[in-house]
C-alpha positions in Angstrom: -80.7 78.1 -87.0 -77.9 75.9 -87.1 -75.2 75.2 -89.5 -75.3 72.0 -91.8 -72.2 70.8 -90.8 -72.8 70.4 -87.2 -75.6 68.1 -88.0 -73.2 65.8 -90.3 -73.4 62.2 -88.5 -69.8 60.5 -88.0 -70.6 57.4 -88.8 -72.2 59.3 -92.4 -69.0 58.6 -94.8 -70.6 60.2 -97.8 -71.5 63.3 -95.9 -68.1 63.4 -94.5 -66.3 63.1 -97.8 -69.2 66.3 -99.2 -67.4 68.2 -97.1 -64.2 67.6 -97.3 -63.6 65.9 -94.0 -61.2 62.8 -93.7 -60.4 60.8 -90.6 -59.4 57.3 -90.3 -62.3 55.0 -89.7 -60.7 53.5 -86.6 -60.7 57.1 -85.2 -63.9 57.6 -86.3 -65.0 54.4 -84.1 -63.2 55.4 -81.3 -64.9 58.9 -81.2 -68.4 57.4 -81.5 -68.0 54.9 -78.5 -66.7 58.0 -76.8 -70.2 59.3 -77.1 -69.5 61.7 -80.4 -71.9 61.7 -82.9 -72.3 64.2 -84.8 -69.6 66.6 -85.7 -71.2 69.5 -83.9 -70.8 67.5 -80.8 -66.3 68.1 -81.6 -67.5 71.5 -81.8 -66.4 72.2 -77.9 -64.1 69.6 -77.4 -60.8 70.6 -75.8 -57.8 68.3 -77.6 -56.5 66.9 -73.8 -60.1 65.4 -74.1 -60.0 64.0 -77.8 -56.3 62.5 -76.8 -57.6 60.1 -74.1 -59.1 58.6 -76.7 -57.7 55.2 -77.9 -56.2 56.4 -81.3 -56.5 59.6 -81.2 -53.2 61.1 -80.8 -52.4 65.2 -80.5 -52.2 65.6 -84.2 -55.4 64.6 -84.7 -56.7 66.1 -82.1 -55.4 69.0 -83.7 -56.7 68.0 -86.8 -60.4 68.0 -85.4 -60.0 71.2 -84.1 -58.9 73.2 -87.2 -61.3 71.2 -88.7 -64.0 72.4 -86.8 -62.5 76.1 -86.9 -62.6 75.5 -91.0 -66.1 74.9 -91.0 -67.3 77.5 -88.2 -64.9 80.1 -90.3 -67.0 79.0 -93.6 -70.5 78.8 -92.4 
């Protein structure tokens, strides 16, 4: 019942790349020792949260988040 996309692991480059989604790989880390680890689990994510983050600054923050929006608006 759910979307493709939230299922779409972060540490899945190939995947990532089907979709169309590009983040650095040192974000990428960071967002998967924060406990991320799928990108359904960004889904509810506020950006003051993704920007305590260790290289994750409010553009991409911002950048996850109309990411996420793309693919919720697309589904």
């Amino acid at each position: 019942d759910r979307p493709a996309w939230m299922d779409i692991r972060l540490d899945d480059s190939s995947a990532l790349a089907a979709y169309g989604i590009r983040l650095k790989p040192i974000v990428i880390k960071s967002l998967l020792k924060a406990g991320y680890q799928c990108i359904g689990d960004l889904r509810w994510a506020p950006c003051q949260q993704l920007t305590a983050l260790f290289y994750v600054g409010r553009k991409t923050a911002n950048q996850i988040r109309s990411l996420v929006e793309r693919l919720e608006r697309d589904a």
